[in-house]
Structure formats: C-alpha cells, structure tokens
PQR file with spaces between the fields and no chain letter, atoms N, CA, C, O and H, PARSE charges and radii, in Angstrom:
ATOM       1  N    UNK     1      50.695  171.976  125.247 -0.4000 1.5000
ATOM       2  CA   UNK     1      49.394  172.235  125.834 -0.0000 2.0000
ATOM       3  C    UNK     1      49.552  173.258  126.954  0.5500 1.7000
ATOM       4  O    UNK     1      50.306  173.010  127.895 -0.5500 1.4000
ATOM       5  N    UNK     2      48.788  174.526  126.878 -0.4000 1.5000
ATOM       6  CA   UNK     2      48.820  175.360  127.833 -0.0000 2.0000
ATOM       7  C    UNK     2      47.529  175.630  128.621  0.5500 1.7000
ATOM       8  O    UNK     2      46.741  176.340  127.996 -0.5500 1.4000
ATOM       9  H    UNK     2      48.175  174.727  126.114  0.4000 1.0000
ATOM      10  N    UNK     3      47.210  175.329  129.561 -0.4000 1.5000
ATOM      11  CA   UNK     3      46.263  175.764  130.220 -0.0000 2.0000
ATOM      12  C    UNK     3      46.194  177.161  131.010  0.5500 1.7000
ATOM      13  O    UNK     3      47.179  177.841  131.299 -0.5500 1.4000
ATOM      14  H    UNK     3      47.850  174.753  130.069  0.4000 1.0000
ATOM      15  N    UNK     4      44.522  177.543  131.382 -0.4000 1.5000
ATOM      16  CA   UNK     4      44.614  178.829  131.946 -0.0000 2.0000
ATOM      17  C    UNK     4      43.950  178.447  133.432  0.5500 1.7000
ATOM      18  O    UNK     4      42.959  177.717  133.485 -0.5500 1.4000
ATOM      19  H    UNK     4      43.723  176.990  131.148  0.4000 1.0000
ATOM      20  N    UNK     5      44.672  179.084  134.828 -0.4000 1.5000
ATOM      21  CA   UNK     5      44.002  179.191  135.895 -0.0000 2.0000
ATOM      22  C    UNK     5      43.605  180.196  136.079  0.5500 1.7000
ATOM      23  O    UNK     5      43.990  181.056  135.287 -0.5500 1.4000
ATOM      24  H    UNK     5      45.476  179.676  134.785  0.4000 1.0000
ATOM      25  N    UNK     6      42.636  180.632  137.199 -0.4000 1.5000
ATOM      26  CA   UNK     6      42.244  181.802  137.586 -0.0000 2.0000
ATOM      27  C    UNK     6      41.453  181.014  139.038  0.5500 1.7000
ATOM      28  O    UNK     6      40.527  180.239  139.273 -0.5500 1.4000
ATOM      29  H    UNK     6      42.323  179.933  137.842  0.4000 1.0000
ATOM      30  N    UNK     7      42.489  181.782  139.759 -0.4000 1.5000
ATOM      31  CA   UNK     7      41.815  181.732  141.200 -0.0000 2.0000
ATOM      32  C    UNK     7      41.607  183.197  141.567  0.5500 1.7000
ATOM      33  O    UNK     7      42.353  184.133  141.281 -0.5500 1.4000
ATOM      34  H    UNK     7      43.241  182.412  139.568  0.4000 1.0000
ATOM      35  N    UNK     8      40.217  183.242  142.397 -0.4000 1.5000
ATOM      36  CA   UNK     8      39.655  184.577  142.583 -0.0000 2.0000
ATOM      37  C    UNK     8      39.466  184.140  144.486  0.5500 1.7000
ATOM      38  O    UNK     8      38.687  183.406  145.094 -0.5500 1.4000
ATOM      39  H    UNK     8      39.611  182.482  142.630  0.4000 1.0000
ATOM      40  N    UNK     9      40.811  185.180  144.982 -0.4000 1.5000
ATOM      41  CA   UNK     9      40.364  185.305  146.604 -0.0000 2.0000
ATOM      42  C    UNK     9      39.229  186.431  147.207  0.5500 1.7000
ATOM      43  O    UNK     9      39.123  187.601  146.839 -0.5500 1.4000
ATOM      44  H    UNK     9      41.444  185.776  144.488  0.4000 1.0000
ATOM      45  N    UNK    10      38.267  185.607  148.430 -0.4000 1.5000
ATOM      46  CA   UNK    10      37.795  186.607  148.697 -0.0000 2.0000
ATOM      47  C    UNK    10      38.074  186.531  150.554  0.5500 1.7000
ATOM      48  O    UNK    10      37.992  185.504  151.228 -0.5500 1.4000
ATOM      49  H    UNK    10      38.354  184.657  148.729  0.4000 1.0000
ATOM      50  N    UNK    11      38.350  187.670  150.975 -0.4000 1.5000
ATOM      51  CA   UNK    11      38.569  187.788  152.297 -0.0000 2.0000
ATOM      52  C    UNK    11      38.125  188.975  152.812  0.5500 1.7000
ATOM      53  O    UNK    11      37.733  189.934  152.147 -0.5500 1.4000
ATOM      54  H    UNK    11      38.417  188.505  150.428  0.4000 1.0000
ATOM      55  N    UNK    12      38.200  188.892  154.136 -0.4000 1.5000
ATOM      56  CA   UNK    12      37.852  190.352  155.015 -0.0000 2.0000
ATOM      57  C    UNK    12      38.949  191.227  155.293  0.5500 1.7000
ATOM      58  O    UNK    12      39.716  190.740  156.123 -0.5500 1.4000
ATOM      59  H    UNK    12      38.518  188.113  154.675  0.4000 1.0000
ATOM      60  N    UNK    13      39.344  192.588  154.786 -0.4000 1.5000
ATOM      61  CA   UNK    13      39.927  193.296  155.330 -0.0000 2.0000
ATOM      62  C    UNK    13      39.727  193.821  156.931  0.5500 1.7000
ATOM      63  O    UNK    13      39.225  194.926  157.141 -0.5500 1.4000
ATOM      64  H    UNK    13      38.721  192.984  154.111  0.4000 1.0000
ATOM      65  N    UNK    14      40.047  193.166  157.760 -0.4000 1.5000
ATOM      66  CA   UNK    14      40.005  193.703  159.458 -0.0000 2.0000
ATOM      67  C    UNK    14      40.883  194.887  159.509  0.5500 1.7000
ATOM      68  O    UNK    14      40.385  195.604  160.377 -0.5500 1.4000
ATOM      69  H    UNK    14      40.454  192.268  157.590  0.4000 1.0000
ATOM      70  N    UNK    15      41.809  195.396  159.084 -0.4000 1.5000
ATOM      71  CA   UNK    15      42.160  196.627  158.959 -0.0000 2.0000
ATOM      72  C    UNK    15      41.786  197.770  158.610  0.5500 1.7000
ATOM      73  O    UNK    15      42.352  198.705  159.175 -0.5500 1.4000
ATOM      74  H    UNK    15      42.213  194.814  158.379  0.4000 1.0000
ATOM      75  N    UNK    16      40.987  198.013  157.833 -0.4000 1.5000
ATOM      76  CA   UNK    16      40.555  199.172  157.415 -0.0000 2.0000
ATOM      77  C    UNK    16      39.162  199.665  158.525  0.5500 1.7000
ATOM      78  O    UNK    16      39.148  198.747  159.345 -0.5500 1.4000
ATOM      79  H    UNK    16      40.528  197.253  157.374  0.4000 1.0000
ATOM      80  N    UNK    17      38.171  200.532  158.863 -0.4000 1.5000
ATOM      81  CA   UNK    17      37.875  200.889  159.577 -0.0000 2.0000
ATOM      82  C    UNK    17      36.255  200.399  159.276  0.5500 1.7000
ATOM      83  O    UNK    17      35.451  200.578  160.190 -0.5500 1.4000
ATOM      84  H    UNK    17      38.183  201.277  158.197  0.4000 1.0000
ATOM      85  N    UNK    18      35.920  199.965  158.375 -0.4000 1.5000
ATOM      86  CA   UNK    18      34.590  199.615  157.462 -0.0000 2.0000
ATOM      87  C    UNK    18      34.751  197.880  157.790  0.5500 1.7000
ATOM      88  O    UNK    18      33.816  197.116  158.029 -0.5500 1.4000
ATOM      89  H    UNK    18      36.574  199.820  157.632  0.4000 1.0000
ATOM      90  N    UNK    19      35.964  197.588  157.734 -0.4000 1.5000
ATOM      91  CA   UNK    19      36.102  196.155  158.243 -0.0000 2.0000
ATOM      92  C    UNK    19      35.392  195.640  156.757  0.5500 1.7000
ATOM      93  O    UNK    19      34.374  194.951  156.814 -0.5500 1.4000
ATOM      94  H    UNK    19      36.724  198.209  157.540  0.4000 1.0000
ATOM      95  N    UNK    20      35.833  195.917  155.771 -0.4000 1.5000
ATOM      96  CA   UNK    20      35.166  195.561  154.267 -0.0000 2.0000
ATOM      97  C    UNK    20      35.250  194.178  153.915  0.5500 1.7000
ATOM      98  O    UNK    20      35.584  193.484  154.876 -0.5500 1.4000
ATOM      99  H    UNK    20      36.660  196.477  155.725  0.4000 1.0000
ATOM     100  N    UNK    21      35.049  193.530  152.816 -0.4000 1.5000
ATOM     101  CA   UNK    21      34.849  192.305  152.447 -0.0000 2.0000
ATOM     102  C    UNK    21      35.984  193.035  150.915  0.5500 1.7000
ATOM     103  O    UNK    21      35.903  194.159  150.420 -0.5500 1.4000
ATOM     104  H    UNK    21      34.777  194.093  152.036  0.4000 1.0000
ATOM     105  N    UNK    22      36.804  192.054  150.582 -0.4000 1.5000
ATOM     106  CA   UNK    22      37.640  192.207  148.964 -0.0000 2.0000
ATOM     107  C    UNK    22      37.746  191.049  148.404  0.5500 1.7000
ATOM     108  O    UNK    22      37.626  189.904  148.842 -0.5500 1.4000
ATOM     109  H    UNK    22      36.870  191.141  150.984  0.4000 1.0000
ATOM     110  N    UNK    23      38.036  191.568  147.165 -0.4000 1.5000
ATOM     111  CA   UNK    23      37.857  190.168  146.419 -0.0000 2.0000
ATOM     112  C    UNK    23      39.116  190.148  144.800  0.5500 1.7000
ATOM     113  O    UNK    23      38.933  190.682  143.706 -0.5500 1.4000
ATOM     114  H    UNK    23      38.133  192.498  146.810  0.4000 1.0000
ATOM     115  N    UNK    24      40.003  189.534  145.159 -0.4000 1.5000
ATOM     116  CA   UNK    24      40.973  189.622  144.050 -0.0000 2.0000
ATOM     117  C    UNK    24      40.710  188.553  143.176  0.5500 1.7000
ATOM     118  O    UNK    24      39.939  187.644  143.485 -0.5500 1.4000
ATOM     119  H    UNK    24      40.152  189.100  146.048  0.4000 1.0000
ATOM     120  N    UNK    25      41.413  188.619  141.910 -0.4000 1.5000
ATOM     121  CA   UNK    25      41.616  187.595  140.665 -0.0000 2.0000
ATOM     122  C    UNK    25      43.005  187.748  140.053  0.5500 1.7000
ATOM     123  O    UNK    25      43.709  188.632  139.564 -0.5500 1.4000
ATOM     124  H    UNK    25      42.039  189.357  141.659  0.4000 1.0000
ATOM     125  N    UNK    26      43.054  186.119  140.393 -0.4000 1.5000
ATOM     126  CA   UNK    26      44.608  186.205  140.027 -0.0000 2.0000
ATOM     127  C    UNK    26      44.857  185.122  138.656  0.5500 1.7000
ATOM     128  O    UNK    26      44.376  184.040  138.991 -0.5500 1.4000
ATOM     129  H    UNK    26      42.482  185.401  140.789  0.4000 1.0000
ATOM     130  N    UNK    27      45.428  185.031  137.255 -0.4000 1.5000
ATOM     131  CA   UNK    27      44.968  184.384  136.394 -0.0000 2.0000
ATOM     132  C    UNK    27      46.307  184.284  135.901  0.5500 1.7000
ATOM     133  O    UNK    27      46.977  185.310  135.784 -0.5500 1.4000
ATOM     134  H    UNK    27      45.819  185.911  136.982  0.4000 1.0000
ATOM     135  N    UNK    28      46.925  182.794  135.497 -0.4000 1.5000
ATOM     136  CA   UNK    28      48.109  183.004  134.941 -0.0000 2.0000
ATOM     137  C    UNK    28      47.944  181.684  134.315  0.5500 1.7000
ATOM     138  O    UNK    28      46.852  181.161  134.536 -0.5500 1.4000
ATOM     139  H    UNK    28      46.381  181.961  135.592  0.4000 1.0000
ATOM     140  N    UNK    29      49.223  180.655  133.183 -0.4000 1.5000
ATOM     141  CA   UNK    29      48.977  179.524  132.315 -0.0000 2.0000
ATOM     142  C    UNK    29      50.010  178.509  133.090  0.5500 1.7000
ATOM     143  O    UNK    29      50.927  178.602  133.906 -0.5500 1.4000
ATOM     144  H    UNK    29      50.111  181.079  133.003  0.4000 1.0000
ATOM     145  N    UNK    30      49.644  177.964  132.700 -0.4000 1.5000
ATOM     146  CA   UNK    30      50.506  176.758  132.958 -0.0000 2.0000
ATOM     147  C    UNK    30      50.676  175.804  132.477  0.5500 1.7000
ATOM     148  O    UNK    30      49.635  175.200  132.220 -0.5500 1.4000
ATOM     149  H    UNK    30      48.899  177.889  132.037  0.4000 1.0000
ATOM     150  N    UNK    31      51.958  175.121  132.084 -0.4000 1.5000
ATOM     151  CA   UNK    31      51.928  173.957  131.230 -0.0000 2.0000
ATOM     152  C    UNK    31      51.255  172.399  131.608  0.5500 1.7000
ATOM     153  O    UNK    31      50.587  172.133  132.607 -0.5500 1.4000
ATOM     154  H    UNK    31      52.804  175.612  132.293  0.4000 1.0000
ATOM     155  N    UNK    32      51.637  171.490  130.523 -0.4000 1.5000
ATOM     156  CA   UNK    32      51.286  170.289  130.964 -0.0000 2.0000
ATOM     157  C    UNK    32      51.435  169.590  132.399  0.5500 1.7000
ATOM     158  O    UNK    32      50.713  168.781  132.982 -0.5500 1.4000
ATOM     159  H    UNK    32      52.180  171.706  129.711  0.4000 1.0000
ATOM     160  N    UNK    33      52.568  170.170  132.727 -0.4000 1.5000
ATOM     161  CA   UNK    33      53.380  169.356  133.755 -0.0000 2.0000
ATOM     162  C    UNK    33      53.212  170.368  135.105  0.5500 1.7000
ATOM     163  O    UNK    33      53.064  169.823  136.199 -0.5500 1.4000
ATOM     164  H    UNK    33      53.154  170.827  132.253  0.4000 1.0000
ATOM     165  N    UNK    34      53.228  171.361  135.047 -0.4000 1.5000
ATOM     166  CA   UNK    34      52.487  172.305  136.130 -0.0000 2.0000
ATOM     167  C    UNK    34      51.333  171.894  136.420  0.5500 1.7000
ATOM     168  O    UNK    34      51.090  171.499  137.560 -0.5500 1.4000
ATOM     169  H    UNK    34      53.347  171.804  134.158  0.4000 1.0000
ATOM     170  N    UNK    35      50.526  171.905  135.579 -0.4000 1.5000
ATOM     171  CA   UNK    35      49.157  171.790  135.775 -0.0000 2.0000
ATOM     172  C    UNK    35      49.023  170.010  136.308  0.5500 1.7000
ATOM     173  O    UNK    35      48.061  169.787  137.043 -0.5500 1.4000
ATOM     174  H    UNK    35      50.723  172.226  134.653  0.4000 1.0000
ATOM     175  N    UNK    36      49.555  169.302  136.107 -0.4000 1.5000
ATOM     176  CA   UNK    36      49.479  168.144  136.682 -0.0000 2.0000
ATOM     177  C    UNK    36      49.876  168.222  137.910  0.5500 1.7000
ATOM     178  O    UNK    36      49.307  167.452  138.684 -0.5500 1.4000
ATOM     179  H    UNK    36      50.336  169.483  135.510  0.4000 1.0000
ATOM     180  N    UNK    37      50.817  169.031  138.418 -0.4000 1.5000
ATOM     181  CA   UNK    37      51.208  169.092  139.727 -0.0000 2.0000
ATOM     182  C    UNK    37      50.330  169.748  140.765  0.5500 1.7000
ATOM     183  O    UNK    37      50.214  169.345  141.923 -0.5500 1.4000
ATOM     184  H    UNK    37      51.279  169.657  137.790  0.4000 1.0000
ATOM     185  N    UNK    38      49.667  170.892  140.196 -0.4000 1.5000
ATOM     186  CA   UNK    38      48.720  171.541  140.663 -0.0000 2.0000
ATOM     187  C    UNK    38      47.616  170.872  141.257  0.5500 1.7000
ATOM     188  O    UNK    38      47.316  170.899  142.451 -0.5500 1.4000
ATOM     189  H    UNK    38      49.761  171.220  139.255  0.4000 1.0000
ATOM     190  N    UNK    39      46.929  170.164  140.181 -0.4000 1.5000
ATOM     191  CA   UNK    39      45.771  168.657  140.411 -0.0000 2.0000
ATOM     192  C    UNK    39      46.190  167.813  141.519  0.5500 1.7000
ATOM     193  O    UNK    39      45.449  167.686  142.494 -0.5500 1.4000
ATOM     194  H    UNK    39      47.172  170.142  139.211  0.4000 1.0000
ATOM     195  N    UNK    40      47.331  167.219  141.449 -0.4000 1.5000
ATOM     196  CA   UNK    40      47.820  166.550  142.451 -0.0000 2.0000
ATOM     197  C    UNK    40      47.753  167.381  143.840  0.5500 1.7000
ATOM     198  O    UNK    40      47.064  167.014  144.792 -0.5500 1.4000
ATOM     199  H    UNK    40      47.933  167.323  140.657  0.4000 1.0000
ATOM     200  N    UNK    41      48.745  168.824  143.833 -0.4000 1.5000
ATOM     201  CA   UNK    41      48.340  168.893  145.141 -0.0000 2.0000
ATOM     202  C    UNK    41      46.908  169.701  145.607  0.5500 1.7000
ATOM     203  O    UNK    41      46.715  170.137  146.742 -0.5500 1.4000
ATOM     204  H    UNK    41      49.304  169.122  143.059  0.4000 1.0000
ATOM     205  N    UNK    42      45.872  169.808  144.374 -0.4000 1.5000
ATOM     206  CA   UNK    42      44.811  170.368  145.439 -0.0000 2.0000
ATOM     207  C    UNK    42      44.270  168.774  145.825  0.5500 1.7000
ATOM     208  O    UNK    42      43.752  168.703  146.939 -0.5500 1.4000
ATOM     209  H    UNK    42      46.028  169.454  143.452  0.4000 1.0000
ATOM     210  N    UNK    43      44.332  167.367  144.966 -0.4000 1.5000
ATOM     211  CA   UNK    43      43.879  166.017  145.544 -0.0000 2.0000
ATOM     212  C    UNK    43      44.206  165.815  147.021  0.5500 1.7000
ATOM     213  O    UNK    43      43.480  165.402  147.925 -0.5500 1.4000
ATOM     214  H    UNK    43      44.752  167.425  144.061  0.4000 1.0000
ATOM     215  N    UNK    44      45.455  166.203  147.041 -0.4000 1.5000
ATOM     216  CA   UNK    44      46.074  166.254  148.444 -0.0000 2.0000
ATOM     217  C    UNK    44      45.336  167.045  149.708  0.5500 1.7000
ATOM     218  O    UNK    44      45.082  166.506  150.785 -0.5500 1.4000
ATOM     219  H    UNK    44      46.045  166.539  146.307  0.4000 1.0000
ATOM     220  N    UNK    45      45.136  167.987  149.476 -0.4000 1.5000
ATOM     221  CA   UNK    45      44.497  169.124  150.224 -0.0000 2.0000
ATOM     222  C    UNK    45      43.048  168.639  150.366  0.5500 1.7000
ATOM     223  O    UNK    45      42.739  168.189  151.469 -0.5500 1.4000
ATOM     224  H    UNK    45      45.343  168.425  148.602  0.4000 1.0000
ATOM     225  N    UNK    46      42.230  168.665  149.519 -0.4000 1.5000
ATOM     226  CA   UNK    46      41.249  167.994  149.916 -0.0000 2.0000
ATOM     227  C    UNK    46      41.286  166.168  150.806  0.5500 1.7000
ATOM     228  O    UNK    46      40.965  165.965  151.976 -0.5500 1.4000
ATOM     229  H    UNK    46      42.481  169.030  148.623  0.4000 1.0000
ATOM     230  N    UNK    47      41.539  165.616  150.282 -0.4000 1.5000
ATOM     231  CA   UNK    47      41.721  163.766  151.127 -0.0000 2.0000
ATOM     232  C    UNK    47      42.318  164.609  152.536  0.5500 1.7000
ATOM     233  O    UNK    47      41.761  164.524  153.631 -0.5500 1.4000
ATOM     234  H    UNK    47      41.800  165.781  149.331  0.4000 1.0000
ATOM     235  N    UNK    48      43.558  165.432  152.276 -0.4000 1.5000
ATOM     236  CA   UNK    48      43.737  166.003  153.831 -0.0000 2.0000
ATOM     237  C    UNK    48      42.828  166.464  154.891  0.5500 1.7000
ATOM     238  O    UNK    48      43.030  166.145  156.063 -0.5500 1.4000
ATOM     239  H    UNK    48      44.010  165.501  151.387  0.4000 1.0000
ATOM     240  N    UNK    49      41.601  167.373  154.451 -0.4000 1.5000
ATOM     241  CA   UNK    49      40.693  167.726  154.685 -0.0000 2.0000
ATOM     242  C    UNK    49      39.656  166.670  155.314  0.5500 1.7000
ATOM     243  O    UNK    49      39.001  166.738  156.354 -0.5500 1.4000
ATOM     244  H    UNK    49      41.437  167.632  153.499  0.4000 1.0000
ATOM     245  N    UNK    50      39.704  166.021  154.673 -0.4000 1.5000
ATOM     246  CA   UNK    50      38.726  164.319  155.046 -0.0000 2.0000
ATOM     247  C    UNK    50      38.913  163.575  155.940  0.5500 1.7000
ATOM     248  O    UNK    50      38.213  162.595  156.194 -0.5500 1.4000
ATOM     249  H    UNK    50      40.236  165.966  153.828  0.4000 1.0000
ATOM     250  N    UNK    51      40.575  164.194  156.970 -0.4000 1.5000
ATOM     251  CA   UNK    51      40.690  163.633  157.878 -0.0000 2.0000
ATOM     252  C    UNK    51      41.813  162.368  157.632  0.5500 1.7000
ATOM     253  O    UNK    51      41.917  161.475  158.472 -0.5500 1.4000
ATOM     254  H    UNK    51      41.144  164.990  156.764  0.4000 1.0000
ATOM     255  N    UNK    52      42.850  162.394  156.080 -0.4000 1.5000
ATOM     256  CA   UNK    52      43.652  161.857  155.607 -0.0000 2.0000
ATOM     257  C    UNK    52      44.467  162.341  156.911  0.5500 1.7000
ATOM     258  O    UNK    52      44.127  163.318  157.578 -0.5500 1.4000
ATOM     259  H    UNK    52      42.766  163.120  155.398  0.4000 1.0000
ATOM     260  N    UNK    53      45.671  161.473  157.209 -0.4000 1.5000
ATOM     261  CA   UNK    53      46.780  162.033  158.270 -0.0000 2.0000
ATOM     262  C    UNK    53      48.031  162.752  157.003  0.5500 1.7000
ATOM     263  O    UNK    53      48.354  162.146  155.981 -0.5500 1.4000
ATOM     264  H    UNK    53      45.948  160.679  156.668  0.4000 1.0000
ATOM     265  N    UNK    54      48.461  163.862  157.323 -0.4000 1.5000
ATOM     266  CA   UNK    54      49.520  164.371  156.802 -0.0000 2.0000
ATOM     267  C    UNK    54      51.227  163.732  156.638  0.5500 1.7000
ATOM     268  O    UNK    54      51.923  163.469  157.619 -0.5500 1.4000
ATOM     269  H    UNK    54      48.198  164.354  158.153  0.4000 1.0000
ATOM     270  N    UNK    55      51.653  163.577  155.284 -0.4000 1.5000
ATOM     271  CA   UNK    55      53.181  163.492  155.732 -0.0000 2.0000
ATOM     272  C    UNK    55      54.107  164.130  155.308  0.5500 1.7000
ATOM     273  O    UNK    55      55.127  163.764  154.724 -0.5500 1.4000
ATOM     274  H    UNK    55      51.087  163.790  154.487  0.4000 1.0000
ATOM     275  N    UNK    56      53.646  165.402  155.691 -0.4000 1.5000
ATOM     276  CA   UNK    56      54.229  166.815  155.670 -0.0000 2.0000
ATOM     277  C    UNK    56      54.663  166.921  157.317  0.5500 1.7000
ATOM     278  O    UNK    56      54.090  166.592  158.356 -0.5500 1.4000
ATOM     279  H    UNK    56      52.817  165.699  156.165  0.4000 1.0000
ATOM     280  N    UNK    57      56.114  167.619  156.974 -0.4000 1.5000
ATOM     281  CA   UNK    57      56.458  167.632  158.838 -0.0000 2.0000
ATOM     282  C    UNK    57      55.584  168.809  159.158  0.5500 1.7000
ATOM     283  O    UNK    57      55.134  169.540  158.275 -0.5500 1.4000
ATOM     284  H    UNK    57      56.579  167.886  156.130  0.4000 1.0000
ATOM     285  N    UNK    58      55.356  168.976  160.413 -0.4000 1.5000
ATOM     286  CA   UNK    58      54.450  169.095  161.169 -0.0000 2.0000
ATOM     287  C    UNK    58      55.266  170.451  162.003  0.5500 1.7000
ATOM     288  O    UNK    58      56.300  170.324  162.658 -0.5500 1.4000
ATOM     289  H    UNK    58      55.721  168.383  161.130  0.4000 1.0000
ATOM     290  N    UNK    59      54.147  172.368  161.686 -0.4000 1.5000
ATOM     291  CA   UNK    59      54.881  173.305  162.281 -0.0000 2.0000
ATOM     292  C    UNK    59      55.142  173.405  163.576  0.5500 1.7000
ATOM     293  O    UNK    59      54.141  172.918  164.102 -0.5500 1.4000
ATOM     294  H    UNK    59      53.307  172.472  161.154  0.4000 1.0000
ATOM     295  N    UNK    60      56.121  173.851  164.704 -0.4000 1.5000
ATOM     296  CA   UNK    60      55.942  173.587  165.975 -0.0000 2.0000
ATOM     297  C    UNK    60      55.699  175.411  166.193  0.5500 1.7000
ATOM     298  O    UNK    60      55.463  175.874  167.309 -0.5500 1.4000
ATOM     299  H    UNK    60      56.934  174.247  164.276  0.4000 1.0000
C-alpha cells in the first residue's frame, strides 16, 4: 500500500523588498508504515497544541 502526501507551505518572504507572500508544494509517497508514523506524529502535535505537556526534552 502506497500512499500520496502533499503538503503545500505558505509563508512571507521578509526578505525580498515587496515583503511578498509564497507558497510551495511539496508531494512525495509513502508506505504503510511511514504513513502510520506520520499520523501518529501529527496526533502528537496537535493534543500538544491543546495544552498536552511535552516529553520531548526541552531546547535551552
């Protein structure tokens, strides 16, 4: 089983002089077992978000 992602970033270029808005697409497959890992950690990221406490060490 192969699945397809596609995450599309959009951000502000502060460098350029127009100070523009861009927008990339990035699209690649992934197997069964990738893609399960993937799920897992955006579950993570979000419950983190919710005010879950992290037990990831912590940057100083």
């Amino acid at each position: 089983m192969v699945d397809h992602v596609t995450i599309i970033l959009e951000y502000k270029d502060n460098f350029w002089p127009k100070r523009r808005f861009l927008k990339e697409t990035i699209k690649f497959k992934l197997d069964k077992h990738s893609m399960h890992n993937l799920n897992n950690a955006m579950m993570y990221d979000i419950q983190t978000e919710k005010g879950a406490k992290s037990h990831l060490p912590q940057e100083h």
